[in-house]
ZAMI-224037 format. One record per residue: residue number from 0; x, y, z of N, C-alpha, C in turn. Coordinates in steps of 0.02 Angstrom, whole numbers, plus 32768, in hexadecimal, padded with zeros to 4 digits. Example, Ala and Ser with C-alpha at 12.3 -4.5 7.8 and 13.67 -1.06 7.14 Angstrom:
// residues 2
NODE    k  n_c1  n_c2  n_c3  ca_c1  ca_c2  ca_c3  c_c1  c_c2  c_c3
NODE    0  8294  7EE4  8186   8267   7F1F   8186  8294  7F5B  8186
NODE    1  8282  7F90  8162   82AC   7FCB   8165  8285  8002  818A
This chain:
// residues 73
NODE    k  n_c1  n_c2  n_c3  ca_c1  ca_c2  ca_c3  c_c1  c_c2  c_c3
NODE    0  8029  7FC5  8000   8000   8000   8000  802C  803E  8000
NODE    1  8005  8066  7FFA   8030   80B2   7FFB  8052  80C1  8025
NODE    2  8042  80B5  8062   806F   80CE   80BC  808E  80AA  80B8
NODE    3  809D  8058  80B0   80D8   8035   8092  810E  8047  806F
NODE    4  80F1  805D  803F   8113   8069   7FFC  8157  80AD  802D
NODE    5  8122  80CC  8033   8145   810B   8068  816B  8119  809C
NODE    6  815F  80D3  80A7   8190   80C5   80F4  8175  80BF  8130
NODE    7  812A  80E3  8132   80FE   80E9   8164  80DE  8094  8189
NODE    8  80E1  808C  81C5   80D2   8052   81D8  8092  8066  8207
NODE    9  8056  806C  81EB   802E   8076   8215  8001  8049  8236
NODE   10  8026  8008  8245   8032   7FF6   8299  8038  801D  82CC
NODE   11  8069  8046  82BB   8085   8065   82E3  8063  80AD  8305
NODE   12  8037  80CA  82E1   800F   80EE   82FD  7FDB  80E9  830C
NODE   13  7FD2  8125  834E   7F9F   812A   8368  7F5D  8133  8353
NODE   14  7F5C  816E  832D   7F1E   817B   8302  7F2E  8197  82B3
NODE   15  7F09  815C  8282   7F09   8177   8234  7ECA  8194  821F
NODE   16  7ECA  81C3  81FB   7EA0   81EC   81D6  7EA4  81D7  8199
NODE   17  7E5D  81C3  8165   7E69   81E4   811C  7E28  81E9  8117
NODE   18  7E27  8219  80ED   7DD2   8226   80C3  7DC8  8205  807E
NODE   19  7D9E  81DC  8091   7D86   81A0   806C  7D30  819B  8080
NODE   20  7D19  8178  8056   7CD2   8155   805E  7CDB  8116  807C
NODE   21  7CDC  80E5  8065   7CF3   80B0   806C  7D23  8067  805D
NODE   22  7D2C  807E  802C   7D6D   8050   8004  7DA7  8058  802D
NODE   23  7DB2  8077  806D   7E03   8077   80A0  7DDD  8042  80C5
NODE   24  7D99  8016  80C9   7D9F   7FEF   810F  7DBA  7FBA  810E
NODE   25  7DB7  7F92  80D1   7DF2   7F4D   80CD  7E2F  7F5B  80E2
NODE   26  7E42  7F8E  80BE   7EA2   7F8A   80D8  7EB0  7FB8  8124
NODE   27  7E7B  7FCA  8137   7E80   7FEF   8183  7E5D  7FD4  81C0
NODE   28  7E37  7FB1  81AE   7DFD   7F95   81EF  7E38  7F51  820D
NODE   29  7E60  7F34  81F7   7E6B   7EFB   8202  7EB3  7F13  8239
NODE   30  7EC9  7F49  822F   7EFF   7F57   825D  7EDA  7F98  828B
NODE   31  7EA3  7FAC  8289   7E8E   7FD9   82B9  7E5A  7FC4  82F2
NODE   32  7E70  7FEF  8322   7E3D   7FDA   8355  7DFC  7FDD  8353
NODE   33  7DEE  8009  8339   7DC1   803B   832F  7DAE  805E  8302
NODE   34  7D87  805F  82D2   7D76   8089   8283  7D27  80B3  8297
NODE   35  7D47  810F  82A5   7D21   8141   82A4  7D18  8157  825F
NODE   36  7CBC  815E  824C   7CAA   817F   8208  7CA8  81D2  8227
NODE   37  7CC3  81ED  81EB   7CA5   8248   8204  7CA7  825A  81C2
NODE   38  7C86  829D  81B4   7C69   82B5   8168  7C9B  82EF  817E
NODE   39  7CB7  8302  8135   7CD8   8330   8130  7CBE  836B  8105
NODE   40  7CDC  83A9  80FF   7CC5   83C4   80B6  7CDF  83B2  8081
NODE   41  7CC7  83B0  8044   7D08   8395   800E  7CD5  8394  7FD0
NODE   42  7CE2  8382  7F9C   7CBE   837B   7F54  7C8E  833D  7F60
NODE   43  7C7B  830A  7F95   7C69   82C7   7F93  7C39  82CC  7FD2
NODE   44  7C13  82DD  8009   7C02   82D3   8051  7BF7  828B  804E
NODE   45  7C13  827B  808D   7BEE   8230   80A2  7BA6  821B  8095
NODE   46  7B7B  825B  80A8   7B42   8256   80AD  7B21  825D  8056
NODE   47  7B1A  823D  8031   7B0B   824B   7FF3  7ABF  8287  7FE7
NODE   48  7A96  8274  8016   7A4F   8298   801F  7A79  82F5  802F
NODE   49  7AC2  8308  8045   7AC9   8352   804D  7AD1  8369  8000
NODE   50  7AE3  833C  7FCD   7AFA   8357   7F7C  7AC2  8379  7F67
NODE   51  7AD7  83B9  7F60   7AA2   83E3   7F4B  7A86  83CB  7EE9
NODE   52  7A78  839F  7EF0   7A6E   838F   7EA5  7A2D  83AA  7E79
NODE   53  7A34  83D3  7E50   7A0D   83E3   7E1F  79F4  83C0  7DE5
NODE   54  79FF  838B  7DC0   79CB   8371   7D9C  79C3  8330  7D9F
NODE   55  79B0  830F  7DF3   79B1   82C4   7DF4  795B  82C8  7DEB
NODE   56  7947  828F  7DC6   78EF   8287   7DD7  78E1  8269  7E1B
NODE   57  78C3  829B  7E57   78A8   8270   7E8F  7865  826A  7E80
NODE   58  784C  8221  7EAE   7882   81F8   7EE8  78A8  81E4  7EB5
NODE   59  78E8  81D7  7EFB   7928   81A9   7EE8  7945  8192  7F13
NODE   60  794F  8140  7F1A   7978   8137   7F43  79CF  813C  7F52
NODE   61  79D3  815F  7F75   79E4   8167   7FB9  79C4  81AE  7FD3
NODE   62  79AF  81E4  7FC4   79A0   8213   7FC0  7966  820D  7FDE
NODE   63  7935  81E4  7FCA   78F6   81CF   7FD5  78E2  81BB  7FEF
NODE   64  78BF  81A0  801E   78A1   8167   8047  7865  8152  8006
NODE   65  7886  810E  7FED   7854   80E6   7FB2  7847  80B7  7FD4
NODE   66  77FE  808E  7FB8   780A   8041   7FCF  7839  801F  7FBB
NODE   67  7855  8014  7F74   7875   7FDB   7F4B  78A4  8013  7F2B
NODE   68  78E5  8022  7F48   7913   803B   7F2C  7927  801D  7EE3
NODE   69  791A  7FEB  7ECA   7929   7FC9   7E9C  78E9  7FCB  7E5E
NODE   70  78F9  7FDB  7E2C   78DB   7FD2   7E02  78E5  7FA6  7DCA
NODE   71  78C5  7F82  7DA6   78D2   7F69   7D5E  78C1  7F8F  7D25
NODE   72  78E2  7FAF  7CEF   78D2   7FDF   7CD4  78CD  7FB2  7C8C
């Protein structure tokens, strides 16, 4: 991985940060004690329902409370 690559052995520390969604929990959950979510500001929010989006058709799921998020189109 990259902190490898770098020299970084983060075993060794106390507390790691990155801003990610979710694709860091395979290579981080397995050596941490502990995995805190927090939303940051940035081009992406965790929360997908804050994206101020202008031309989605609602409802939509995630946005939405639908019955059947799933459709067959």
């Amino acid at each position: 991985d990259l902190f490898t690559h770098l020299g970084v052995d983060l075993t060794t520390k106390r507390i790691i940060s990155v801003k990610s969604t979710n694709h860091f929990h395979a290579a981080f959950a397995p050596i941490a004690a502990e995995v805190i979510y927090t939303d940051a500001d940035g081009p992406l929010p965790r929360d997908v329902r804050k994206v101020p989006y202008q031309k989605v058709q609602r409802p939509i799921w995630p946005l939405d409370d639908v019955a059947d998020p799933v459709r067959i189109v």
